[in-house]
KOLZABA-537975 format. One record per residue: residue in three letters; y, x negated, z of N, C-alpha, C in turn. Coordinates in steps of 0.001 Angstrom, whole numbers, padded with zeros to 6 digits, always signed. Atoms other than C-alpha are relative to their C-alpha. Layout:
BEGIN
ALAYXZYXZYXZ...
end
This chain:
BEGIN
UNK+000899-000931-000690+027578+000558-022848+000662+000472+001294UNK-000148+000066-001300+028872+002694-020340-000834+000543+000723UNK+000709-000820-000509+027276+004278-017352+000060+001373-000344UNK-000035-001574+000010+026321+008000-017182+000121+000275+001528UNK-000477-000747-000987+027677+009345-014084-000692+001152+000567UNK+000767-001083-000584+025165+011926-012029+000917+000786-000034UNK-000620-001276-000053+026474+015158-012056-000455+000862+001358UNK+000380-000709-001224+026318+017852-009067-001219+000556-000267UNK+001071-000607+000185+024251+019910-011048-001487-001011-000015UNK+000729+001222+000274+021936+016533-011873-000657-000121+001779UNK+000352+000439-001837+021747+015589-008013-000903+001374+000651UNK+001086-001509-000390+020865+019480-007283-001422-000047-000411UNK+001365-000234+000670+017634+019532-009483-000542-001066+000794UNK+000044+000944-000934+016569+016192-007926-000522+000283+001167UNK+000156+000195-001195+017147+017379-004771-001087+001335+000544UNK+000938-001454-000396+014875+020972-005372-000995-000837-000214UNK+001126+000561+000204+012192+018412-006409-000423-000560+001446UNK+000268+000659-001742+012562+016186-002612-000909+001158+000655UNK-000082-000710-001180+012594+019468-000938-001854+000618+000060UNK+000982-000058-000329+008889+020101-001856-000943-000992+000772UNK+000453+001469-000419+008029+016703+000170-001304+000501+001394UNK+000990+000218-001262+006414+018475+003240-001234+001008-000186UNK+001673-000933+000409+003422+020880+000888-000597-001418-000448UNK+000762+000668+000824+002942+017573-000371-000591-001337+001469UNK+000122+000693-000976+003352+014865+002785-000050+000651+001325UNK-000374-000612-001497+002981+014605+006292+001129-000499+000529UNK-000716+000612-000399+005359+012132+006629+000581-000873-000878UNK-000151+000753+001333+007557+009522+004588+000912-000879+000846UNK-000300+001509-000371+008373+005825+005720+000409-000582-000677UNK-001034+001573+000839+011135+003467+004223+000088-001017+000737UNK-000117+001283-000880+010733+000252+004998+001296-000988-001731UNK-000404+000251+001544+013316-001831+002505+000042-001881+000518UNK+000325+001741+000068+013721-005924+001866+000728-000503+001214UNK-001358+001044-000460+017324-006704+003804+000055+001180+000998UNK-000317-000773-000858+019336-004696+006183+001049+000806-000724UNK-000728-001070+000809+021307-002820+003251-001227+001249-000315UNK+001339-000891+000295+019006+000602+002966+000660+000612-001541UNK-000109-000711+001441+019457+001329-000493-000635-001132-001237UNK+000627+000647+000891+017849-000027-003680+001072-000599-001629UNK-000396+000198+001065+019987-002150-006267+000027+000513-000873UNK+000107-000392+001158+020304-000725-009688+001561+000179-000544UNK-001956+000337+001326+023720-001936-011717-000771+000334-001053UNK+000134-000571+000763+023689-000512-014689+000061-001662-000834UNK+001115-000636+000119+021706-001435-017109-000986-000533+000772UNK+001053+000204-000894+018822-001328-014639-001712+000752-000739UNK+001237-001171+000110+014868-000517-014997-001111-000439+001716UNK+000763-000072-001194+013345+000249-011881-001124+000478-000315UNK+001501+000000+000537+009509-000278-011713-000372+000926+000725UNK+000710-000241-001595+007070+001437-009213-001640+000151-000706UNK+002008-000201+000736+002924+001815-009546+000150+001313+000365UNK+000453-001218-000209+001532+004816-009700-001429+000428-000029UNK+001336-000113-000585-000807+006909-008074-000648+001241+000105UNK+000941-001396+000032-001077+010635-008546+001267+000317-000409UNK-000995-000641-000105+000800+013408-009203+001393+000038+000795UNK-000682+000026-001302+002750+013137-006060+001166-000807-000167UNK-000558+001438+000410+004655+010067-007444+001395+000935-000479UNK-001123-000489+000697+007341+012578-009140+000675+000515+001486UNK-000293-000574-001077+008113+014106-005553+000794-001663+000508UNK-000610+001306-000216+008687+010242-004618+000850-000657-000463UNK-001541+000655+001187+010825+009250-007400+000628+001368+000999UNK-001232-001128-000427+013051+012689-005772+000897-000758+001464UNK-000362+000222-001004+012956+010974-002671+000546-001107+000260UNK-000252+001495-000301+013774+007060-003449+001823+000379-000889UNK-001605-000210+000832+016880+008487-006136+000982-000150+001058UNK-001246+000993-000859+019444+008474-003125+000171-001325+000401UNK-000374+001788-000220+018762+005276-002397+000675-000631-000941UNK-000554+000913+001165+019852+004204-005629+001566-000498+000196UNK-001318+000416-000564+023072+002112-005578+000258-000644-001342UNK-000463-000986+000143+024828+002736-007676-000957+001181-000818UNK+001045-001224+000446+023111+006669-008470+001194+000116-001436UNK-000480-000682+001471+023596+007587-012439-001262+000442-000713UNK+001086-000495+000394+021501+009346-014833-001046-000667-000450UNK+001150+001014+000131+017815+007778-015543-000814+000603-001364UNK+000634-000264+001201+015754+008080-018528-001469-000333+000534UNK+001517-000006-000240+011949+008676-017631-001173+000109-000616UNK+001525-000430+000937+008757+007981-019320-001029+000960+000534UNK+001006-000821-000758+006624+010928-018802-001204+000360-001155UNK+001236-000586+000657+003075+011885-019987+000487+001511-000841UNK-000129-000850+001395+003038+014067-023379+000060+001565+000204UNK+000204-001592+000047+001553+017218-021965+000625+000486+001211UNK-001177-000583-001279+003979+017642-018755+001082+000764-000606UNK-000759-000882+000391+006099+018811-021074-000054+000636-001128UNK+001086-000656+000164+004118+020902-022471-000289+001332+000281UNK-000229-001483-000362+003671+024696-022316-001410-000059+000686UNK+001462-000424-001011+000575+025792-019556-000420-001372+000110UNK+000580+001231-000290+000671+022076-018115-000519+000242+001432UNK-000028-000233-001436+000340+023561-014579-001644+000871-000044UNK+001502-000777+000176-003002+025721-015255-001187-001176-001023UNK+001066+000709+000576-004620+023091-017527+000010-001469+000628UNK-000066+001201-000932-003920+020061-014910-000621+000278+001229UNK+000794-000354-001287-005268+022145-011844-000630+000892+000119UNK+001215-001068+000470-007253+024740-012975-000334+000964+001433UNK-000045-000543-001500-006382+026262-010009-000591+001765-000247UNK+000542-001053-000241-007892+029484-008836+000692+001324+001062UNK-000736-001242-000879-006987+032915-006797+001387-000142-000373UNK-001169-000557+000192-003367+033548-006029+001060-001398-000666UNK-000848+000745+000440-002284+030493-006902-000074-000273-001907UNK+000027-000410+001743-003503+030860-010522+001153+000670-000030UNK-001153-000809+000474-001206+033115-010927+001331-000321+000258UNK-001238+000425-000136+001471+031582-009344+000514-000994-001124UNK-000360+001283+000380+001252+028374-011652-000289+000782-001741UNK+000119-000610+001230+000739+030974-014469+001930+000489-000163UNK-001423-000314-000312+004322+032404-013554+000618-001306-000270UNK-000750+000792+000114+005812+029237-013218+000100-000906-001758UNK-000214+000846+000948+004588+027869-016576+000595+001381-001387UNK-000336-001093+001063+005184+031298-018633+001851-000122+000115UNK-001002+000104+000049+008972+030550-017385+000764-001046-000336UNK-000091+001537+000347+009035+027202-018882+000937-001095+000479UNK-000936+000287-000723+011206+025999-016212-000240-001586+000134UNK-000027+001219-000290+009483+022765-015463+000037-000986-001653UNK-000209+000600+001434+009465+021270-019431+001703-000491+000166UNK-001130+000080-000114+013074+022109-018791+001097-001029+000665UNK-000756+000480-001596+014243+020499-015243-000114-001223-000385UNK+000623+001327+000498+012156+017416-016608+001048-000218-001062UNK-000518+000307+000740+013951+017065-019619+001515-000201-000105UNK-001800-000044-000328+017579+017625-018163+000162-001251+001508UNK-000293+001143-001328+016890+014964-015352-000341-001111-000983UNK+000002+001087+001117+015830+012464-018166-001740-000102-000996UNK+001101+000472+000366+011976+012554-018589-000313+000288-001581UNK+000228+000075+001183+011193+011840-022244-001672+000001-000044UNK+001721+000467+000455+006970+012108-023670+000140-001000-000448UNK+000619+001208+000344+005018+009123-024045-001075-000043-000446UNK+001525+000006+000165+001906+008871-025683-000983-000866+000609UNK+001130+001266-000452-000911+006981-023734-001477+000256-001100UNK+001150+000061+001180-003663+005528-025391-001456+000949+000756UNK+001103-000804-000280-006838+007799-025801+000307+001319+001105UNK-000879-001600-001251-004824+010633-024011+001188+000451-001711UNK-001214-000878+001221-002172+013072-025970-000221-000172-001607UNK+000803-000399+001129-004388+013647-028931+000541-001801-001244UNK+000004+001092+000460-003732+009534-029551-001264-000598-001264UNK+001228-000129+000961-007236+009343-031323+000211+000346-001139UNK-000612-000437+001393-005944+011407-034135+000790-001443-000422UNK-001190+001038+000623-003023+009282-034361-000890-001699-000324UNK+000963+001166+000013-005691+006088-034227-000705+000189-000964UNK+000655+000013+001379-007261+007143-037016+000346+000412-001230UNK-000810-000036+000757-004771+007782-039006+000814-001146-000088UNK-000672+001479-000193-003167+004715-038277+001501-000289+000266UNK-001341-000648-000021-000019+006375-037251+000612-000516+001758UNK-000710-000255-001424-000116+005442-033303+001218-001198+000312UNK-000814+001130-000288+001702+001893-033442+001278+000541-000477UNK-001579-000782+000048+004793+003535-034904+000391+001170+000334UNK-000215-000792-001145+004516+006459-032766+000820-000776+000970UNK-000282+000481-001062+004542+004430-030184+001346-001137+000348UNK-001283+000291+000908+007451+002057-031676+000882+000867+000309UNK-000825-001436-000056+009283+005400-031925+000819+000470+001238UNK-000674-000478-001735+009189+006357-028337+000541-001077+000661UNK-000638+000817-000567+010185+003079-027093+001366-000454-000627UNK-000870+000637+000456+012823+002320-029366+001422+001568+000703UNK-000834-001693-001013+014098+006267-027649+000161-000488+000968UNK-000704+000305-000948+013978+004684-024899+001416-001012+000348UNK-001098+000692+000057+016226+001916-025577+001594+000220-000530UNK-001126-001148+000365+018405+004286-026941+000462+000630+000831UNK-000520-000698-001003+018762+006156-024218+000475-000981+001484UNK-000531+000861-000597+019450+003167-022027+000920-000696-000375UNK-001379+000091+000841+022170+002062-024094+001382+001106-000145UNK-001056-001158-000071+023986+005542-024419-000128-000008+001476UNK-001037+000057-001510+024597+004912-020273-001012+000134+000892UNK+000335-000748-000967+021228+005752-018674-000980-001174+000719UNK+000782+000737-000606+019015+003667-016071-001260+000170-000436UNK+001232-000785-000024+015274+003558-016719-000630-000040+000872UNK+001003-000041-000643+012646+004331-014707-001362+000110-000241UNK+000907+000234+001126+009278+003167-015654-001298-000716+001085UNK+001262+000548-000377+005702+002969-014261-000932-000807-000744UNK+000238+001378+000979+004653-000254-015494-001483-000089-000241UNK+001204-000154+000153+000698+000378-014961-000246+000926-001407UNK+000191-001231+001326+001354+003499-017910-001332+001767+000473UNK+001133-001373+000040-001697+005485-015886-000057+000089+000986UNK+000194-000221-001667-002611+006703-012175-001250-001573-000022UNK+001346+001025-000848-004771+004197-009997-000730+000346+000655UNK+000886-001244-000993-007635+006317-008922-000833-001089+000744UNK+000631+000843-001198-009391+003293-006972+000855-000986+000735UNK-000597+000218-000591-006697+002282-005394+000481-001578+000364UNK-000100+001100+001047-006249-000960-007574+001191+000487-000102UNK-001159+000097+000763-002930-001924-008625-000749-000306-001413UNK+000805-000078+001055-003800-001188-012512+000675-001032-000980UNK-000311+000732+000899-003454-003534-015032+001559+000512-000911UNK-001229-000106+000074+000235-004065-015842+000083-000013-001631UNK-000484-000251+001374+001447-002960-019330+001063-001079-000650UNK-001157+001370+000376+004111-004954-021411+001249+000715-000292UNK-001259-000313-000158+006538-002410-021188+001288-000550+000223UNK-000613+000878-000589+008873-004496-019256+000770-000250-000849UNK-000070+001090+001265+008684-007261-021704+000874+000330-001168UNK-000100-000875+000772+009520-004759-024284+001682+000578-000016UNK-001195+000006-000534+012329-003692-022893+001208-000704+000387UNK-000678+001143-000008+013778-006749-021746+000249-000837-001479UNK-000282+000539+001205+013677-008152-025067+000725+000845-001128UNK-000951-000705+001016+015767-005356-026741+001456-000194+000872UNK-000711+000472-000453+018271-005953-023815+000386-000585+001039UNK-000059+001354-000521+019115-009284-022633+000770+000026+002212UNK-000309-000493-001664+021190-007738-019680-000613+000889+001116UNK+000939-000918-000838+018687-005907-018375-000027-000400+001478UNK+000342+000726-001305+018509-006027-014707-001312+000749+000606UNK+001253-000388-000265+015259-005356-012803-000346+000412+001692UNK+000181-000254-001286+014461-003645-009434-001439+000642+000080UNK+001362-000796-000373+011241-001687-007580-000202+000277+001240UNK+000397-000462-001840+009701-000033-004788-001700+000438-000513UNK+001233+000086+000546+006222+000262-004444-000708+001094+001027UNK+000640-001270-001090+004029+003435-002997-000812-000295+001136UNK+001070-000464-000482+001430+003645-000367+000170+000928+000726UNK+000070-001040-000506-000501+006145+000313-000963+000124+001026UNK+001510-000118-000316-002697+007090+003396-000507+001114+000142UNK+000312-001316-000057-004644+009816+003357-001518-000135+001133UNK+001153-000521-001341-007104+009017+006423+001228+000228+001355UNK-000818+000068-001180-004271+008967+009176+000215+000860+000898UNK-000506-001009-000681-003235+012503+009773-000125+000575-001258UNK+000789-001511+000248-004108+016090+008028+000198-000182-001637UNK-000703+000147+001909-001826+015357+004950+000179-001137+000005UNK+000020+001392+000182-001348+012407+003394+001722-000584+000269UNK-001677+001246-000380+001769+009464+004743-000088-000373-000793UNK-000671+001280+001526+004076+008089+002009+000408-001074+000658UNK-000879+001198-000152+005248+004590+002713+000528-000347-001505UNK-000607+000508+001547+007696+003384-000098+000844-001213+000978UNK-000669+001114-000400+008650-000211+000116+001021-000424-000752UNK-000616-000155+001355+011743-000674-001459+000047-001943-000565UNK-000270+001923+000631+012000-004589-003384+001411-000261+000300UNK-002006+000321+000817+015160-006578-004542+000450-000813-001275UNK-000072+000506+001394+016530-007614-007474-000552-000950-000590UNK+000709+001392+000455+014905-009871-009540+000689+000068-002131UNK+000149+000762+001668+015203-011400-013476-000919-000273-000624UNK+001201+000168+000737+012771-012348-015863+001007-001211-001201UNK-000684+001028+000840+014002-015903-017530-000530+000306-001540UNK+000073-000736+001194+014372-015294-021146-000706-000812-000932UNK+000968+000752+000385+011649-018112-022107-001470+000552+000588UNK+001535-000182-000518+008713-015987-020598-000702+000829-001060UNK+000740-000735+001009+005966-014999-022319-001186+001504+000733UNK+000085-001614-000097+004794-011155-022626-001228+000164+001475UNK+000996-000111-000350+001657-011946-020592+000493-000810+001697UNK-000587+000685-001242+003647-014150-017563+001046+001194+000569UNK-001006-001149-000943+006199-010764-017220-000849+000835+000116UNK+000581-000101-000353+003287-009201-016880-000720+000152+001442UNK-000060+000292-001574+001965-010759-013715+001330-000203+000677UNK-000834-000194-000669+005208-011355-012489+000504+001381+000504UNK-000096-001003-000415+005447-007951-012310-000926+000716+000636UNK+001303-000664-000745+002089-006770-010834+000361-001373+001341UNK-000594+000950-001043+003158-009645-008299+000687+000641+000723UNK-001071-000487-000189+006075-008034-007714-000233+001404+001356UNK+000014-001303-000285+004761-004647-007052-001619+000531+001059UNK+000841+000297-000780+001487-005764-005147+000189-000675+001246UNK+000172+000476-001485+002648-007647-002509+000683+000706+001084UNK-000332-000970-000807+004804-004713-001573-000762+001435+000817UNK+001092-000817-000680+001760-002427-000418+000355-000201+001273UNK-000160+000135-001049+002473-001302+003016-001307-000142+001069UNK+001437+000062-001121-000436-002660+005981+000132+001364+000636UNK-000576-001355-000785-000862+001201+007250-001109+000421+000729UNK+001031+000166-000991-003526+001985+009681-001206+000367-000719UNK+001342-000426+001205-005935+003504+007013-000569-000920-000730UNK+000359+001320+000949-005865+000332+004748-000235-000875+001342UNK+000192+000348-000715-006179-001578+007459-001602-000213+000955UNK+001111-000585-000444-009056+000243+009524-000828-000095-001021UNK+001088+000110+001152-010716+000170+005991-000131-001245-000297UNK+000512+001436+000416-010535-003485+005746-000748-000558+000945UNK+000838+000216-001212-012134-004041+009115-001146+000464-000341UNK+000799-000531+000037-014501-001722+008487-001370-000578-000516UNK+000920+001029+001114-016168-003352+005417-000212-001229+000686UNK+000360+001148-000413-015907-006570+007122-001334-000377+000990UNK+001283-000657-000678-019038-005126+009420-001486-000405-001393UNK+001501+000023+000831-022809-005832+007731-000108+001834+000347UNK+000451-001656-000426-024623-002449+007495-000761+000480+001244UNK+000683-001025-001633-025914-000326+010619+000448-000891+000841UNK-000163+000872-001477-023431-001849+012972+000630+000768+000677UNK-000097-000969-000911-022695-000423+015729+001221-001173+000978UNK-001206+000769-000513-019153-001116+017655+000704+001097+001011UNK-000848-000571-000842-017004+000347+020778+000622+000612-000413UNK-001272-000763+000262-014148+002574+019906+000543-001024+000446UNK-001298+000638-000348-012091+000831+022129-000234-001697-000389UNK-000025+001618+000935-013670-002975+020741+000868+000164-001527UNK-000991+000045+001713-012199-001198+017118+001445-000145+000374UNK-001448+000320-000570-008882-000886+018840+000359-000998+000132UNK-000515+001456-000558-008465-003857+020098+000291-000665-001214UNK-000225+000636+001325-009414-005398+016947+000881-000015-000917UNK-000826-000042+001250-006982-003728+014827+001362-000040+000677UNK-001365+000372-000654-004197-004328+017237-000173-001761-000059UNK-000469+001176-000066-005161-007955+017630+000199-000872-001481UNK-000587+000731+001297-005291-008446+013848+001230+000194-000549UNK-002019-000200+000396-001860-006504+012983+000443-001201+001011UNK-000486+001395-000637-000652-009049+015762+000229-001636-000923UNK+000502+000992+001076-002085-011701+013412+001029-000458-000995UNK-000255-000214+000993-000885-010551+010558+002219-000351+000406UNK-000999+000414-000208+002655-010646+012229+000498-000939+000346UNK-000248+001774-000236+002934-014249+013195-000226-000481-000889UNK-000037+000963+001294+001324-015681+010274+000741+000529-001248UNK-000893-000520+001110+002766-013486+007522+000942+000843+000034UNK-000772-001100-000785+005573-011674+008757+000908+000305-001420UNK-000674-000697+001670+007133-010902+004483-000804+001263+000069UNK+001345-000917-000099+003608-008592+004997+000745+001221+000883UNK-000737-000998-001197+005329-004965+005864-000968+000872+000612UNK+000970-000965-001594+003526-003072+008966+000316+001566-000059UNK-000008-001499-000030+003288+000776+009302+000727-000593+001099UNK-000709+000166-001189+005331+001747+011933-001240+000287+000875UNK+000920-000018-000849+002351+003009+013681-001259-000655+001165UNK+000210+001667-000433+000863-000684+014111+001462-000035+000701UNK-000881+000601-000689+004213-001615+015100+000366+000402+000978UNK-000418-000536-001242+004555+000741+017789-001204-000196+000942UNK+001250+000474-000819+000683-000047+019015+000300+001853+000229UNK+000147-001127-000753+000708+003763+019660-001048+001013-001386UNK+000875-000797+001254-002153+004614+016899-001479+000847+000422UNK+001680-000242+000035-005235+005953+018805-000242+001291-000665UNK+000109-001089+000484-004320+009697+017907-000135+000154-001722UNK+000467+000137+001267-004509+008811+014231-001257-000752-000285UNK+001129+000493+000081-007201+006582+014873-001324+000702-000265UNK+000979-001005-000675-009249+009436+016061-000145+000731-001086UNK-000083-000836+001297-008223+011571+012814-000652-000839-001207UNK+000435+000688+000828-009350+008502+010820-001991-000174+000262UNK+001219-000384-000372-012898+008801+012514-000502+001180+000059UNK+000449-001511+000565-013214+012191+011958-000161+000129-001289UNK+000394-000390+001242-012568+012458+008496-001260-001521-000308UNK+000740+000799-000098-014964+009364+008105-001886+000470-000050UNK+001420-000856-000473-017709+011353+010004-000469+001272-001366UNK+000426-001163+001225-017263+014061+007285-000253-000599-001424UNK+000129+000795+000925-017350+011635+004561-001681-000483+000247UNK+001277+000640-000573-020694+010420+006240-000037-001087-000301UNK-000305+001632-000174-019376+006958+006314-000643-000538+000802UNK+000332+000615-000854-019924+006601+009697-000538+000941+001081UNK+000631-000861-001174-021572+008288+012834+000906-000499+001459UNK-000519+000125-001015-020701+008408+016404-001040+000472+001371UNK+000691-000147-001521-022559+008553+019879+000584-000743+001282UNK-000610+001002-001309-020638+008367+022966+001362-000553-000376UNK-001063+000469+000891-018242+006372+022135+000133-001296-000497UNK+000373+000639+001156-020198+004275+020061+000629+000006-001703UNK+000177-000063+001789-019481+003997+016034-000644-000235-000820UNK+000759+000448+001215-022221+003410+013542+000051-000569-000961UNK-000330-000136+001223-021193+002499+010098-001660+000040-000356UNK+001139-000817+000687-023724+003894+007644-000285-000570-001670UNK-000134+000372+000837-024796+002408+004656+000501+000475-001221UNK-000506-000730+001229-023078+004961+002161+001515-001138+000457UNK-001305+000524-000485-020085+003137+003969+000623-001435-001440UNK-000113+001406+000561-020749-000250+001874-000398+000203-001654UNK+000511-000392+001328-021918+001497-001357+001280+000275-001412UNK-000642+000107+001426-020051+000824-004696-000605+000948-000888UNK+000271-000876+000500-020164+003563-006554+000008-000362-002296UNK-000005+000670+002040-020985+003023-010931+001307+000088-000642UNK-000991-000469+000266-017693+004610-011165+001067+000018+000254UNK-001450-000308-001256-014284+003866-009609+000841+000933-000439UNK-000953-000905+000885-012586+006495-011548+000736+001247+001479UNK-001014-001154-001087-012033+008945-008463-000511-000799+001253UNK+000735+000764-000974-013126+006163-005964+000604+001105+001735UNK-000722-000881-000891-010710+008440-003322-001000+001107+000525UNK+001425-001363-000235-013927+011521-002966-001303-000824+000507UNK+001329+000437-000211-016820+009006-003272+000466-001090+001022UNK-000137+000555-000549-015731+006256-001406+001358-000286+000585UNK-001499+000326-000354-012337+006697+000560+000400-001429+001195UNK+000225+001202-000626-012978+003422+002842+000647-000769-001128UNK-000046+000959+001003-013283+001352-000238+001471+000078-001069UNK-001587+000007+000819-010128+002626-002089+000774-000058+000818UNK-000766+000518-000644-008117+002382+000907+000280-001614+000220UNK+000009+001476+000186-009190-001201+001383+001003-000489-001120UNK-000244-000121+000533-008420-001463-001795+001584-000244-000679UNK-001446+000203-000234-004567-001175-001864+000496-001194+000546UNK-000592+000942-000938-004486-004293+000292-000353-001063-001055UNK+000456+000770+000389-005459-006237-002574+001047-000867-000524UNK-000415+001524-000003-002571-008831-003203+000180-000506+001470UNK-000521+001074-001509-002716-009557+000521-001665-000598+000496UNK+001130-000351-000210-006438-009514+000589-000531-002029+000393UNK+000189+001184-000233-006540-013614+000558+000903-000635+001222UNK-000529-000402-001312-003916-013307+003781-001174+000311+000835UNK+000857-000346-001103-005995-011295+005538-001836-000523+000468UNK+001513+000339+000026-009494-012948+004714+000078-001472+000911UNK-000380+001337-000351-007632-016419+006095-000151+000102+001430UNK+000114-000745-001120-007019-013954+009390-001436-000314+000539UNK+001230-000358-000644-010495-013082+009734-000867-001354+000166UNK+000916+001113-000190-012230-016432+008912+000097-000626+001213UNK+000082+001186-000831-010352-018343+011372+000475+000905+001667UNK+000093-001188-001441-009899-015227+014175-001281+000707+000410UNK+000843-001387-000414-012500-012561+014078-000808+000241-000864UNK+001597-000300+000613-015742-013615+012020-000864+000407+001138UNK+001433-000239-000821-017776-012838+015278+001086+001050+001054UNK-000572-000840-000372-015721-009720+016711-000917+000652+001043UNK+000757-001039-001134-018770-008606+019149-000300+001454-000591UNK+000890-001084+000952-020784-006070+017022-001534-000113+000296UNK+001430+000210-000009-024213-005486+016932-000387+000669-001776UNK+000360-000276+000890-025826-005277+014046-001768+000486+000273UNK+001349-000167-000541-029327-003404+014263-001272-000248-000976UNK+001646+000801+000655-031208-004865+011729-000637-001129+000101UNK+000042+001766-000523-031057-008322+013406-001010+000179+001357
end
């Protein structure tokens, strides 16, 4: 097996994908394991990551230089991306931009770009007209099919790259880990294994901050079973969630009973003296830079605004309310991000979530609140 060697043209496409980074972010934060900034991947490699929206393909544009050594990658991508009118039947977009995303798909450019940077279709279940295939009894060797393509194409020289969840995480849950991996690793033995893992915040500032944490190499002993590489891999890719002032502020938040009422500057304090916390007792646990610089009130302030419009929370003075929509679980976590953006921020913090509960028990169960139903 040898490698495949990036090409100029290869690196170019790539790099027209990065360059849309600032319609999509406001900002983008690498934090990585060591003091080498680049992300392992010897050939043959499959680099993991979760995923979380659309946005995630802009991120793969932006973690590829890191790669060490960079060669061509083989990508599992959803069925109908490549796909004729995937851009009008994914955003159903309206006015001028209809038309723009009508243009872009009548020139079938993106099927194309995708398919010459590596991304191959995948069928997910109960998606890409799978049902048919389920009742025909056709999807297990479909699905067979495409993976055994992939191992094919990682063999003829190419790295993979492979979101191990298989679907977005619209409540802001790391999603139940697939056996891809597994799958993979067991067709070849030399497989080596790397990752970086997203967060996103989208209360901080106007557009949403990427943090990408990058991992480091790891193995998978060749006595494990499908359901142990599994968690080892949602392990893996959970404890790299970055603490960022949004997840953060949303875990405080909740930690409040309903109709309580708190200082601005008592919330400050608080979330400076728990990042503090958080850095003495668990210092593997990576920090926004924005905690780490203590210089967050101007995002703070943006995080209480959108809040207010959410009708999370209220404000008088420079009082804070929380509001009982604040604490409300919705029947549905499917777009938890609209109905409850508190709760899916939280959310994200969930392999550190027994960390930070250790924090609060034995720091800041009685933080000076009022609660007004007491």
């Amino acid at each position: 097996m040898k490698p495949k060697k990036r090409t100029v043209l290869y690196d170019f496409l790539i790099k027209l994908v990065s360059l849309t980074k600032g319609m999509v972010f406001h900002s983008i934060e690498e934090n990585f394991s060591d003091t080498n900034e680049h992300l392992e991947t010897p050939y043959p490699s499959a680099i993991l990551c979760n995923h979380v929206s659309e946005a995630d393909i802009v991120s793969l544009s932006l973690v590829y230089p890191r790669l060490k050594p960079k060669i061509k990658m083989i990508i599992p991508a959803r069925e109908d991306i490549l796909k004729p009118a995937f851009l009008q039947k994914e955003f159903r977009a309206k006015g001028i931009i209809k038309w723009i995303f009508q243009f872009i798909d009548a020139t079938k450019i993106i099927p194309f770009l995708l398919r010459y940077i590596g991304a191959v279709p995948i069928k997910r279940p109960f998606r890409d007209n799978a049902r048919e295939l389920i009742k025909k009894g056709e999807l297990r060797e479909k699905v067979d099919s495409e993976w055994t393509e992939l191992v094919a194409n990682i063999k003829r020289g190419r790295n993979l790259f492979m979101f191990p969840e298989g679907t977005y995480n619209h409540d802001g849950f790391l999603n139940q880990i697939k056996r891809g991996a597994f799958y993979i690793k067991s067709k070849i033995n030399s497989l080596h294994f790397n990752s970086f893992t997203l967060t996103y915040d989208h209360l901080s500032y106007q557009k949403t901050k990427l943090y990408i944490k990058y991992g480091k190499p790891f193995q998978f002993d060749s006595d494990l079973t499908a359901d142990q590489v599994v968690r080892l891999v949602g392990e893996k890719l959970g404890k790299n969630y970055t603490v960022t002032l949004g997840n953060l502020t949303s875990f405080l938040l909740l930690k409040f009973g309903k109709e309580t009422k708190i200082k601005k500057h008592q919330l400050v304090e608080l979330v400076l003296k728990f990042k503090k916390q958080i850095e003495l007792t668990f210092p593997d646990i990576t920090i926004a830079s924005e905690l780490r610089k203590e210089n967050f009130h101007p995002q703070l302030e943006s995080i209480f605004l959108k809040l207010k419009q959410f009708k999370l929370i209220d404000w008088e003075d420079q009082t804070i309310h929380t509001k009982e929509l604040l604490y409300h679980i919705p029947k549905s976590l499917h777009n938890l991000k609209k109905s409850n953006i508190v709760l899916y921020h939280r959310n994200q913090l969930t392999a550190h979530l027994n960390h930070l509960e250790d924090i609060w028990n034995s720091q800041f169960s009685n933080p000076g609140v009022t609660n007004e139903t007491t």
